[in-house]
Backbone atoms as SQL, in Angstrom:
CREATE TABLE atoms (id INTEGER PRIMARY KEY, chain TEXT, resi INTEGER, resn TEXT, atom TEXT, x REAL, y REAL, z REAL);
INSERT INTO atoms VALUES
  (1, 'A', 1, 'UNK', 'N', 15.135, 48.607, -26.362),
  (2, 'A', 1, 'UNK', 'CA', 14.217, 48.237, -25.321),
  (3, 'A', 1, 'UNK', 'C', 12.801, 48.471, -25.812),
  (4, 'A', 2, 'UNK', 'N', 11.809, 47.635, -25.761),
  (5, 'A', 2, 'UNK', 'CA', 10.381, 47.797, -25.868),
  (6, 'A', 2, 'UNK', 'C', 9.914, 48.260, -24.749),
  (7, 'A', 3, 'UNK', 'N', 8.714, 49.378, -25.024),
  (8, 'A', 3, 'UNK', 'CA', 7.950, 49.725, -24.235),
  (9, 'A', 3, 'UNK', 'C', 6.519, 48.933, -23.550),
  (10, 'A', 4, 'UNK', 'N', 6.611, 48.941, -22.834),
  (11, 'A', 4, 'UNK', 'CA', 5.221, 48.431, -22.357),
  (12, 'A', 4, 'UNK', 'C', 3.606, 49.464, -22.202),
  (13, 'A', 5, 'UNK', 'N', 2.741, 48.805, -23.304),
  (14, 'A', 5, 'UNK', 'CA', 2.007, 49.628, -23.501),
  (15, 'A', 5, 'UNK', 'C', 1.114, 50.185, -22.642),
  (16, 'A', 6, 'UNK', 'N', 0.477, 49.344, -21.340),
  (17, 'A', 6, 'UNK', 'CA', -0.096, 49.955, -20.214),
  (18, 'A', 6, 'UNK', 'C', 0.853, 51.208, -19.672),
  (19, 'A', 7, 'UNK', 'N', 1.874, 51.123, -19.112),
  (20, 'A', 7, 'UNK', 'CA', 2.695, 51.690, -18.414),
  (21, 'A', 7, 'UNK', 'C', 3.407, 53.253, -18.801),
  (22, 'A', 8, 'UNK', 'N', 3.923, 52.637, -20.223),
  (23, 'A', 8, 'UNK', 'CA', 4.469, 53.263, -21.019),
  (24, 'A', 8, 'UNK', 'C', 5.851, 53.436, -20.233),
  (25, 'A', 9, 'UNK', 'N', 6.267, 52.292, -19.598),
  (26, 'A', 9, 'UNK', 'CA', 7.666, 52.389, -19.068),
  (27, 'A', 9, 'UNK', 'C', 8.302, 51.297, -19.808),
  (28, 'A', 10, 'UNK', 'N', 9.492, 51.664, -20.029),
  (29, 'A', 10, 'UNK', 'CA', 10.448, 50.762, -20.693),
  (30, 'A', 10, 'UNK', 'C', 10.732, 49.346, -19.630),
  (31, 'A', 11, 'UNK', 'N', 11.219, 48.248, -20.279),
  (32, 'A', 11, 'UNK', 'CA', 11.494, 47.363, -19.776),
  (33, 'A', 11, 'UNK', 'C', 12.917, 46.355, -20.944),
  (34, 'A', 12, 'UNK', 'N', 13.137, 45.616, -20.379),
  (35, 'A', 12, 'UNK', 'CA', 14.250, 44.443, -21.514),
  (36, 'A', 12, 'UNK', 'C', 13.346, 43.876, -22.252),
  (37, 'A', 13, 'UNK', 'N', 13.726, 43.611, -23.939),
  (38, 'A', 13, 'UNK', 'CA', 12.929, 42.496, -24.188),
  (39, 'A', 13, 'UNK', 'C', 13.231, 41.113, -23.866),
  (40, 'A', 14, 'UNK', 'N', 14.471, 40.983, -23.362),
  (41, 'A', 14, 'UNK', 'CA', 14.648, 39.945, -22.912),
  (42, 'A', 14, 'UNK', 'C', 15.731, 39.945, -21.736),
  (43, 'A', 15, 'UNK', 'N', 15.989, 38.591, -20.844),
  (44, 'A', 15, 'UNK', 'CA', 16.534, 38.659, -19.645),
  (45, 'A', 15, 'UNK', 'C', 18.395, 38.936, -19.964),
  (46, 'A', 16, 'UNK', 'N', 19.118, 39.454, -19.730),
  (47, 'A', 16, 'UNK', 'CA', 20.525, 39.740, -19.746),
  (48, 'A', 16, 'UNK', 'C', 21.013, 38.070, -19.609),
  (49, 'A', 17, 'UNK', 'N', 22.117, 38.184, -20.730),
  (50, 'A', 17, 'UNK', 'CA', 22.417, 36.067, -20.299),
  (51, 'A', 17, 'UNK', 'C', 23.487, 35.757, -19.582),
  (52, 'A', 18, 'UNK', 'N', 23.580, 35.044, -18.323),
  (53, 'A', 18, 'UNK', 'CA', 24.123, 35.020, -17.401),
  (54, 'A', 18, 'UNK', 'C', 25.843, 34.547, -17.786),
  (55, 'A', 19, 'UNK', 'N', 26.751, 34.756, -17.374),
  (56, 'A', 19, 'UNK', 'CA', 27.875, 34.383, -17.939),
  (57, 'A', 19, 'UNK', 'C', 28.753, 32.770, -17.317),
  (58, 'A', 20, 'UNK', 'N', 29.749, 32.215, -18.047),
  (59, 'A', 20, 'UNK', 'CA', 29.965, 31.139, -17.859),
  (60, 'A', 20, 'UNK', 'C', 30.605, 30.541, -16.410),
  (61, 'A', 21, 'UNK', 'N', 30.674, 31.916, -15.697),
  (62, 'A', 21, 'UNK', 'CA', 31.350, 31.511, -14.436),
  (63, 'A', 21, 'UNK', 'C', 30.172, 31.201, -13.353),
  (64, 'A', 22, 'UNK', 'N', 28.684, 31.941, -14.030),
  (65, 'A', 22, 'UNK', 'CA', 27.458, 32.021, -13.274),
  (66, 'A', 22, 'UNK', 'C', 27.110, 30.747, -13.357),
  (67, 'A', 23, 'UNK', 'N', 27.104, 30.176, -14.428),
  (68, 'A', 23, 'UNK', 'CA', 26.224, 28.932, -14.922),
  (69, 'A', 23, 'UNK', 'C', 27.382, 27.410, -14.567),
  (70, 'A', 24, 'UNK', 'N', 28.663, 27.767, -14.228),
  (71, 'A', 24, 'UNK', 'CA', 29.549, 26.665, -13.905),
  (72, 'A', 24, 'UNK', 'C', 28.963, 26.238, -12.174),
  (73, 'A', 25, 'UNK', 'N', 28.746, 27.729, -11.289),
  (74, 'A', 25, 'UNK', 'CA', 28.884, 27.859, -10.127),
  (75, 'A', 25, 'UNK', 'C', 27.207, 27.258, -9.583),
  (76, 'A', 26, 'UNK', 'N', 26.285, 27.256, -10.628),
  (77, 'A', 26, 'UNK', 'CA', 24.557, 26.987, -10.406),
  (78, 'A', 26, 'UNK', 'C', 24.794, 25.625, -10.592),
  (79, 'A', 27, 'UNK', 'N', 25.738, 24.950, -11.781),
  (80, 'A', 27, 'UNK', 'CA', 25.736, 23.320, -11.952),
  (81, 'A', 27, 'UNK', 'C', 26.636, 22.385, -10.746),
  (82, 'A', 28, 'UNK', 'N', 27.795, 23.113, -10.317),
  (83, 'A', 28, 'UNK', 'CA', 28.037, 22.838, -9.252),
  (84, 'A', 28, 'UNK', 'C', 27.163, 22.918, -7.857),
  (85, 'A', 29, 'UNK', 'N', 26.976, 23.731, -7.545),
  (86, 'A', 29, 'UNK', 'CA', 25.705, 23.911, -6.508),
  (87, 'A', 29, 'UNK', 'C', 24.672, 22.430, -6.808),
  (88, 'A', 30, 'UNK', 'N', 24.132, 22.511, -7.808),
  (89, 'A', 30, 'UNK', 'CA', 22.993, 21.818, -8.250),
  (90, 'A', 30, 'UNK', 'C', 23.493, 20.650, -7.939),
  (91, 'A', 31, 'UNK', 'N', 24.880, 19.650, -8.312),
  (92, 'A', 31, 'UNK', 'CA', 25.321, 19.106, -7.953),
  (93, 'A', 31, 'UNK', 'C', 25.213, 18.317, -6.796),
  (94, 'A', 32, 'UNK', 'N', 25.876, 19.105, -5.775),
  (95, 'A', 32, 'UNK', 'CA', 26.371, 19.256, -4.569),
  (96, 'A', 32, 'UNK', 'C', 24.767, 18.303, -3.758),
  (97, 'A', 33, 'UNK', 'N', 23.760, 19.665, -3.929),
  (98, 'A', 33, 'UNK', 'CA', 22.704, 19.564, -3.462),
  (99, 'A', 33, 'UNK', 'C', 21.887, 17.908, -3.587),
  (100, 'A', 34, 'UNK', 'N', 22.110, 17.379, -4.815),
  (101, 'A', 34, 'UNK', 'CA', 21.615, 16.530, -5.525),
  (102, 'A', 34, 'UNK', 'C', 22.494, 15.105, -4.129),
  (103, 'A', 35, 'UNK', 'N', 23.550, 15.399, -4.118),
  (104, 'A', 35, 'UNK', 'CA', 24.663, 14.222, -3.587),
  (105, 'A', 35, 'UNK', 'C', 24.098, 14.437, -2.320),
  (106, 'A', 36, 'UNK', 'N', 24.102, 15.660, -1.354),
  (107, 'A', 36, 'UNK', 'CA', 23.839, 15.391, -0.107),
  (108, 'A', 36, 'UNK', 'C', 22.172, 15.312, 0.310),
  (109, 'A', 37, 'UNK', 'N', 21.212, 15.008, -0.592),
  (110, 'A', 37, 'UNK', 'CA', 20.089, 14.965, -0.703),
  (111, 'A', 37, 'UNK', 'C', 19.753, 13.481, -0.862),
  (112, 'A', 38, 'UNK', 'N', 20.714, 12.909, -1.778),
  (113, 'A', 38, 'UNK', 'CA', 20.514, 10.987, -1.827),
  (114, 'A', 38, 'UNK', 'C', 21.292, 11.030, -0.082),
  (115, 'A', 39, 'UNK', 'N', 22.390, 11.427, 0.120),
  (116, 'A', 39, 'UNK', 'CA', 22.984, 10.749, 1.396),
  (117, 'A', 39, 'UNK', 'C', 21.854, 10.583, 2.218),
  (118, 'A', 40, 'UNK', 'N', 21.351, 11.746, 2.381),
  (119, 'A', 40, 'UNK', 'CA', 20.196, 12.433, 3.565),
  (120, 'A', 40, 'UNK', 'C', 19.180, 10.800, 3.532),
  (121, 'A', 41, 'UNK', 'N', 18.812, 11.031, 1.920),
  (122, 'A', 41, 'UNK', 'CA', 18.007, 9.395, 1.778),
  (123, 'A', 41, 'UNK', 'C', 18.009, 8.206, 2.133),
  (124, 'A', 42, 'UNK', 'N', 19.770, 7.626, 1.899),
  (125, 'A', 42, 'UNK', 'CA', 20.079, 6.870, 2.372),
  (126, 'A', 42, 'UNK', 'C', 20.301, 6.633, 3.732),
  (127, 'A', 43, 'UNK', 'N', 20.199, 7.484, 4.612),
  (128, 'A', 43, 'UNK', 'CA', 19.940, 8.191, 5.812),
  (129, 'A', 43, 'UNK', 'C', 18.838, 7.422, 6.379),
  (130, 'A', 44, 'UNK', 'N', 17.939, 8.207, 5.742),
  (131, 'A', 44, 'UNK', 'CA', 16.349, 8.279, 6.148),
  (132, 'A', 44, 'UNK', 'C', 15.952, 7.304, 6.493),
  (133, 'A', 45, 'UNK', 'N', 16.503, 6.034, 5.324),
  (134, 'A', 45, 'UNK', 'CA', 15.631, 4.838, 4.691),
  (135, 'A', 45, 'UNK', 'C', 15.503, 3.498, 6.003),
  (136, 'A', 46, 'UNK', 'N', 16.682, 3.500, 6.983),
  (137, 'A', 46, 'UNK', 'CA', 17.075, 3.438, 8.086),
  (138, 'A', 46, 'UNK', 'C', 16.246, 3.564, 9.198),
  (139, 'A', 47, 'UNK', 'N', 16.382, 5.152, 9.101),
  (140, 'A', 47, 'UNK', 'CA', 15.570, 5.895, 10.497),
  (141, 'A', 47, 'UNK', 'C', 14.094, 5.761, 10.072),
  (142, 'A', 48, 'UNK', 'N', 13.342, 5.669, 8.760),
  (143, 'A', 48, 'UNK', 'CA', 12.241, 5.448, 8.321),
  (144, 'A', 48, 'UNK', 'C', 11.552, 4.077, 8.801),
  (145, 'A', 49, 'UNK', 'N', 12.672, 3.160, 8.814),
  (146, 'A', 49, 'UNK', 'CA', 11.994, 1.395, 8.844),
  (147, 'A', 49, 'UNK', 'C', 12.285, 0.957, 10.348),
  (148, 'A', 50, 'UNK', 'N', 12.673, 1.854, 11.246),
  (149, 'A', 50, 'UNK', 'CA', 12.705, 2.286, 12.807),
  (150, 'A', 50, 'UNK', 'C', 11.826, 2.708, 13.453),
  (151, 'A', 51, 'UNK', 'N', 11.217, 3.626, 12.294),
  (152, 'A', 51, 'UNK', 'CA', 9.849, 4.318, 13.200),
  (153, 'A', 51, 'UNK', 'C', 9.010, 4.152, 12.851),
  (154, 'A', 52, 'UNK', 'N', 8.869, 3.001, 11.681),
  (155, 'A', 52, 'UNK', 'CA', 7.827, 2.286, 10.698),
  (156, 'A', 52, 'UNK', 'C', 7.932, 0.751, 11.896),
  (157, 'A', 53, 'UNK', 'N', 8.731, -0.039, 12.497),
  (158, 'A', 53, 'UNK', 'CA', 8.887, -0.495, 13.560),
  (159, 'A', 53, 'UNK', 'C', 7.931, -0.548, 14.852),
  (160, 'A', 54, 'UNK', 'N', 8.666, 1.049, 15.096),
  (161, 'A', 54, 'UNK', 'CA', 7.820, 1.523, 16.542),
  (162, 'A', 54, 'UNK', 'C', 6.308, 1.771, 16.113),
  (163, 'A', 55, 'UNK', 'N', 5.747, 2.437, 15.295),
  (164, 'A', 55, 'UNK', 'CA', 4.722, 2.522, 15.121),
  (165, 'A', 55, 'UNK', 'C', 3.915, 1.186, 15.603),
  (166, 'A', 56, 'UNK', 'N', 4.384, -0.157, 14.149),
  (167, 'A', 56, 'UNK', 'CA', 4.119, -1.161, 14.664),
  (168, 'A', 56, 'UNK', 'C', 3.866, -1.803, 15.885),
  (169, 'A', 57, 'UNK', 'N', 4.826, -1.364, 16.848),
  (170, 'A', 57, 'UNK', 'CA', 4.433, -1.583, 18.262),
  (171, 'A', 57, 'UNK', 'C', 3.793, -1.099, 18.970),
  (172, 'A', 58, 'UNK', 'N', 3.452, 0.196, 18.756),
  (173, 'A', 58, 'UNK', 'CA', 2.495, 0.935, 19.152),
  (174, 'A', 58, 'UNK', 'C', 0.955, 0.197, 18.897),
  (175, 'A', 59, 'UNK', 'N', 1.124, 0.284, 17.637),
  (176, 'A', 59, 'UNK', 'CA', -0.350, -0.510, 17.041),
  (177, 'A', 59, 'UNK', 'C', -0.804, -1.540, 17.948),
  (178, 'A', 60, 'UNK', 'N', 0.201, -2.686, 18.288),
  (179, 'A', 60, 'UNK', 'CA', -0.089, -3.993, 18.558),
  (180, 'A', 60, 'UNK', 'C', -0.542, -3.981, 20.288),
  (181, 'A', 61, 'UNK', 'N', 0.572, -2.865, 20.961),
  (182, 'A', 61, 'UNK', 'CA', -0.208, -2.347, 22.356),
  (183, 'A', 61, 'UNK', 'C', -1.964, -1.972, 22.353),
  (184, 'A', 62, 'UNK', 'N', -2.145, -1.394, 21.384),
  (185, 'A', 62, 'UNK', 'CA', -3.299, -1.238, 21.061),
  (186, 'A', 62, 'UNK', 'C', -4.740, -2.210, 21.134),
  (187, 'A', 63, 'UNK', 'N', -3.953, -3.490, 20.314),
  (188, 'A', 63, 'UNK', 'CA', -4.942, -4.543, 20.126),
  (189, 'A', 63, 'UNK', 'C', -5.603, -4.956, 20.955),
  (190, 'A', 64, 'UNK', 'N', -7.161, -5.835, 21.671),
  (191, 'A', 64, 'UNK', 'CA', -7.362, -5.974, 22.619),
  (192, 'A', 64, 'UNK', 'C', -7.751, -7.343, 22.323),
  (193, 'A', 65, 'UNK', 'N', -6.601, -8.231, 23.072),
  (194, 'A', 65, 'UNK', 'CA', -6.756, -9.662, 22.446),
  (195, 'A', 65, 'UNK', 'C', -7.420, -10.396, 23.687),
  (196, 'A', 66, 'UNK', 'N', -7.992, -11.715, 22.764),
  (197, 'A', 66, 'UNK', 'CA', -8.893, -12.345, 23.224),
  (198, 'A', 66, 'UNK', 'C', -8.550, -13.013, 25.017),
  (199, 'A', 67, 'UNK', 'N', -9.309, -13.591, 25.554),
  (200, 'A', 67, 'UNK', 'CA', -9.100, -14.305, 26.978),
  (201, 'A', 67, 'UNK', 'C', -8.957, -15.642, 26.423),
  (202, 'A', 68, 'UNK', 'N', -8.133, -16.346, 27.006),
  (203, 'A', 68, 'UNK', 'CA', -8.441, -17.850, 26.732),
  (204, 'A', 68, 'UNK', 'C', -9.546, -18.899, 26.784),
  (205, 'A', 69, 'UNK', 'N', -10.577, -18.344, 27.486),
  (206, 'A', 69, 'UNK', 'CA', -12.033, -18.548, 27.395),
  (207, 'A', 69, 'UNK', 'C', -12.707, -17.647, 25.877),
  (208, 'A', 70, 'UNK', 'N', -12.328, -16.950, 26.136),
  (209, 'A', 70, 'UNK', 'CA', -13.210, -16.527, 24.552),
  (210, 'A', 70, 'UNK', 'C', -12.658, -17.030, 23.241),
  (211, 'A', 71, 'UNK', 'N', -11.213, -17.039, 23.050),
  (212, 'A', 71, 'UNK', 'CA', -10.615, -17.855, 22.355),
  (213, 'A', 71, 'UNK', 'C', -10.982, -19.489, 22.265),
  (214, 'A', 72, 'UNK', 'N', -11.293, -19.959, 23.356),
  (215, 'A', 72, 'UNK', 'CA', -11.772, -21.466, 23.147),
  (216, 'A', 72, 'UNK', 'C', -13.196, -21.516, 22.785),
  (217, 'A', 73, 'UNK', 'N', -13.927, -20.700, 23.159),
  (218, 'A', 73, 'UNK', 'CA', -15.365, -20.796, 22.477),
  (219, 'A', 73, 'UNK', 'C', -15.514, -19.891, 21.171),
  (220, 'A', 74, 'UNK', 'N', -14.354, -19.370, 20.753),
  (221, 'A', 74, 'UNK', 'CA', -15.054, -19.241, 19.160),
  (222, 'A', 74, 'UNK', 'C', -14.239, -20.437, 18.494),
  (223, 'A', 75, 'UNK', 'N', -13.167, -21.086, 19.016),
  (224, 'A', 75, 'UNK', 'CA', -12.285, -22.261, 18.185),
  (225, 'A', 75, 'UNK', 'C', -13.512, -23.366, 18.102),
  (226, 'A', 76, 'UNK', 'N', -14.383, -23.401, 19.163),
  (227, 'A', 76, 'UNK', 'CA', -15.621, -24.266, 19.129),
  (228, 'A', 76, 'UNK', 'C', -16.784, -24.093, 18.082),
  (229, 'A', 77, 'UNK', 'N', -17.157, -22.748, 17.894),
  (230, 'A', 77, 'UNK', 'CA', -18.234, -22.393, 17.339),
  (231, 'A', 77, 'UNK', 'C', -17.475, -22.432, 15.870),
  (232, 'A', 78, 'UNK', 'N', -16.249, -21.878, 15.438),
  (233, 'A', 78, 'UNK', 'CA', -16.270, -22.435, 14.110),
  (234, 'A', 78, 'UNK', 'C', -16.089, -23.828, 13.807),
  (235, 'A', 79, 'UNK', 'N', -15.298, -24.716, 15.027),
  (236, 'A', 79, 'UNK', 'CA', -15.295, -25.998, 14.147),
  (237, 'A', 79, 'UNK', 'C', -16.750, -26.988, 14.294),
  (238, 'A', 80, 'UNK', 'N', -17.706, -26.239, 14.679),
  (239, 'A', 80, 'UNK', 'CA', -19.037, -26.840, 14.845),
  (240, 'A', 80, 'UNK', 'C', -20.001, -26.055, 13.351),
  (241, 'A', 81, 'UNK', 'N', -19.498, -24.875, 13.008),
  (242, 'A', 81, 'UNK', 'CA', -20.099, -24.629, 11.939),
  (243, 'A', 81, 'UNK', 'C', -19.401, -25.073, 10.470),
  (244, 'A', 82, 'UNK', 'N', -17.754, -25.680, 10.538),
  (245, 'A', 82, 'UNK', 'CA', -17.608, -25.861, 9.159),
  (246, 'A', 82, 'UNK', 'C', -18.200, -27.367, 9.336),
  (247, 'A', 83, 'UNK', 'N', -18.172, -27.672, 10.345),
  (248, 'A', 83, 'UNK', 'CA', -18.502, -29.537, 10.389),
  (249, 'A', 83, 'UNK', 'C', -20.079, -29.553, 10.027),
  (250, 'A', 84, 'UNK', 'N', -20.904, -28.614, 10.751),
  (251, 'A', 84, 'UNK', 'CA', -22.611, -28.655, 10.248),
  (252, 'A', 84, 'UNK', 'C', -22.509, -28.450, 8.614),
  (253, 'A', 85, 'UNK', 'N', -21.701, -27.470, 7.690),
  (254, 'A', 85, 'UNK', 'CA', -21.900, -26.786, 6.683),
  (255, 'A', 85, 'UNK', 'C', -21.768, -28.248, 5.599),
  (256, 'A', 86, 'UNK', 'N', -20.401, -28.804, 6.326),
  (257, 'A', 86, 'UNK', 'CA', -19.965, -29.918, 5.523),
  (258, 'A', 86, 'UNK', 'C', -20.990, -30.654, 5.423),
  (259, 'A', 87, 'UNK', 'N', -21.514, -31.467, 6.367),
  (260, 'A', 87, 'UNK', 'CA', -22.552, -32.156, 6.474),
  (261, 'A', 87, 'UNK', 'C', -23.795, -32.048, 5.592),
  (262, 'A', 88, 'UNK', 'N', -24.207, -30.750, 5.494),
  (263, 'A', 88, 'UNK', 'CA', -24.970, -30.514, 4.962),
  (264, 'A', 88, 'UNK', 'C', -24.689, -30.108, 3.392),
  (265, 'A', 89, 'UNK', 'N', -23.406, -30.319, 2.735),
  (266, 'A', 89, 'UNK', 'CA', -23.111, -29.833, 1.768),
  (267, 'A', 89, 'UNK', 'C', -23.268, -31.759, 1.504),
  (268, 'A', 90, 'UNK', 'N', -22.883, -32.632, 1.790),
  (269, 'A', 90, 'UNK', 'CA', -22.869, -33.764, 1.429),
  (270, 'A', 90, 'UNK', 'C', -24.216, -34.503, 1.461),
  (271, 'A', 91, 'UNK', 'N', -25.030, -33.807, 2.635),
  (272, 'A', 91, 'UNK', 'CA', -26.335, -34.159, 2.113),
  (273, 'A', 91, 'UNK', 'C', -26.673, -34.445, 0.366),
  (274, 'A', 92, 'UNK', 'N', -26.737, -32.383, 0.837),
  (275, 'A', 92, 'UNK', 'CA', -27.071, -32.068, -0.753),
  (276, 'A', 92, 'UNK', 'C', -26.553, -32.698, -1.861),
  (277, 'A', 93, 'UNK', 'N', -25.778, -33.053, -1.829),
  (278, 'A', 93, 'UNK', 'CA', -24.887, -33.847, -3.297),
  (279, 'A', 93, 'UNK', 'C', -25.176, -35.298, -2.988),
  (280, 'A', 94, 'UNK', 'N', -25.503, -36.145, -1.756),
  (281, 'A', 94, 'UNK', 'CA', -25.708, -36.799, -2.133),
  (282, 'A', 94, 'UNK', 'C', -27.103, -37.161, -2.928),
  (283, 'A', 95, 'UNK', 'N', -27.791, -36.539, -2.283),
  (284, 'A', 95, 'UNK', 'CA', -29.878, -35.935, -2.691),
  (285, 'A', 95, 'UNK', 'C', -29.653, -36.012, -4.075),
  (286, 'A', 96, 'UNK', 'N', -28.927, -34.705, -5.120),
  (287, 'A', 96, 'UNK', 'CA', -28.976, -34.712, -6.413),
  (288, 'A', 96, 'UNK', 'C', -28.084, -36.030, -6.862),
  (289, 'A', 97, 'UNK', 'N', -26.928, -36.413, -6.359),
  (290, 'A', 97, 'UNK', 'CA', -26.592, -38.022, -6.988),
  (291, 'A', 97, 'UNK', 'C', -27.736, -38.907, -7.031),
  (292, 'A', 98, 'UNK', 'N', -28.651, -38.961, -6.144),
  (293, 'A', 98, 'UNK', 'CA', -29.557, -39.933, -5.911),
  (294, 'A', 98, 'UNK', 'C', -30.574, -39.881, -6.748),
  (295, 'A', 99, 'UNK', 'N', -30.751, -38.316, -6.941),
  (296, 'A', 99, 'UNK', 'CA', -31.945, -37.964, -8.114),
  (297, 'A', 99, 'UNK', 'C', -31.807, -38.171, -9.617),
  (298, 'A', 100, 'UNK', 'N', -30.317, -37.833, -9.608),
  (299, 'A', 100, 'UNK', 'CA', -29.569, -38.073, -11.056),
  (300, 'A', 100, 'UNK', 'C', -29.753, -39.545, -11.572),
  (301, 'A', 101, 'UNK', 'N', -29.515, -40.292, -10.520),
  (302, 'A', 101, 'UNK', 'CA', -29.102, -41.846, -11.284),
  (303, 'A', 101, 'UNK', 'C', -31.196, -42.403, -11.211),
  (304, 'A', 102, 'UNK', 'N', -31.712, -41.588, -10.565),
  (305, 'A', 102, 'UNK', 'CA', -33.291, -42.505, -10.685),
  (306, 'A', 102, 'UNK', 'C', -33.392, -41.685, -11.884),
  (307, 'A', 103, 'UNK', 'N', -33.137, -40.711, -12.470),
  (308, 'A', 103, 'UNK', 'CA', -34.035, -39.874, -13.433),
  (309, 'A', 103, 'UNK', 'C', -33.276, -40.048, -14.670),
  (310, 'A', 104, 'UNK', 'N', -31.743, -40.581, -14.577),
  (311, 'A', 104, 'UNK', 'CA', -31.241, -40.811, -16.078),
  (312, 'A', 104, 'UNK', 'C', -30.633, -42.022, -16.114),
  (313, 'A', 105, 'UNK', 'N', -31.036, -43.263, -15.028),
  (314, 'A', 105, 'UNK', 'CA', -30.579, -44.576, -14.840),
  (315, 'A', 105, 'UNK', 'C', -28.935, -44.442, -15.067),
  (316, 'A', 106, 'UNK', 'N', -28.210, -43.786, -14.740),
  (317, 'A', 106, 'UNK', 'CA', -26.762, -43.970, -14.536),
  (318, 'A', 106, 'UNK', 'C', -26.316, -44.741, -13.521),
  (319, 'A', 107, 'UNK', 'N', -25.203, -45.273, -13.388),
  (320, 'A', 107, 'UNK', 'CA', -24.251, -45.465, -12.130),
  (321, 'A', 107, 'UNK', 'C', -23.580, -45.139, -12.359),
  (322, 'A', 108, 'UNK', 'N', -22.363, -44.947, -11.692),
  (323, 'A', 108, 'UNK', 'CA', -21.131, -44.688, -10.940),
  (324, 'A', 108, 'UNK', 'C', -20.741, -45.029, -10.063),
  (325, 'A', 109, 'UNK', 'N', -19.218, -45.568, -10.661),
  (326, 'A', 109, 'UNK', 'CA', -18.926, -46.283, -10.166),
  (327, 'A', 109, 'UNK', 'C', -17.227, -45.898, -9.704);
C-alpha cells in the first residue's frame, strides 16, 4: 500500500478488481436498462406527436383571424398594388426598349 503524503494515511494503490459474477450481473443490468429505455421510447414517440398535436391546437385557438371585411380589403389592396407595380414595371422596360432602339438603331422583332 502507498502512503499518501499529506495525510500520511495509507490508502490502495489501486481499486480491488471486481469478480466475474460482479461484472456478468452490471452487463446484464446494463442490458435490461438499455431494452426498457428504447420500449419507454417507442412509447413516448406516440404520446410525444399527441401533445405535439394538442399544443398545435392550442396555438391555433390563439390566432386572431381576420373578419370577412378585413379579409376583403386587404385581397383588394394587394391585387391593386401587384397590378400598379406591374404597370409600372412595363412602363419602365418599355421607356429603356424605346431608348435602346433610338440610341443603337436596333429592332426587334
Amino acid at each position: 500500500m502507498a502512503k499518501n503524503k499529506k495525510s500520511g494515511s495509507k490508502k490502495p494503490a489501486t481499486k480491488p478488481a471486481q469478480n466475474r459474477d460482479d461484472l456478468a450481473r452490471a452487463a446484464a443490468n446494463a442490458s435490461t436498462r438499455k431494452q426498457s429505455q428504447s420500449k419507454q421510447k417507442q412509447g413516448n414517440v406516440f404520446q410525444r406527436f399527441v401533445a405535439y398535436l394538442r399544443g398545435v391546437r392550442q396555438e391555433f385557438g390563439k390566432v386572431v383571424w381576420p373578419t370577412r371585411e378585413e379579409l376583403t380589403t386587404s385581397t383588394v389592396v394587394v391585387f391593386a398594388t401587384v397590378i400598379f407595380f406591374a404597370l409600372a414595371f412595363w412602363l419602365i422596360d418599355t421607356g429603356f426598349l424605346a431608348a435602346l432602339k433610338g440610341i443603337l438603331g436596333i429592332t426587334l422583332s
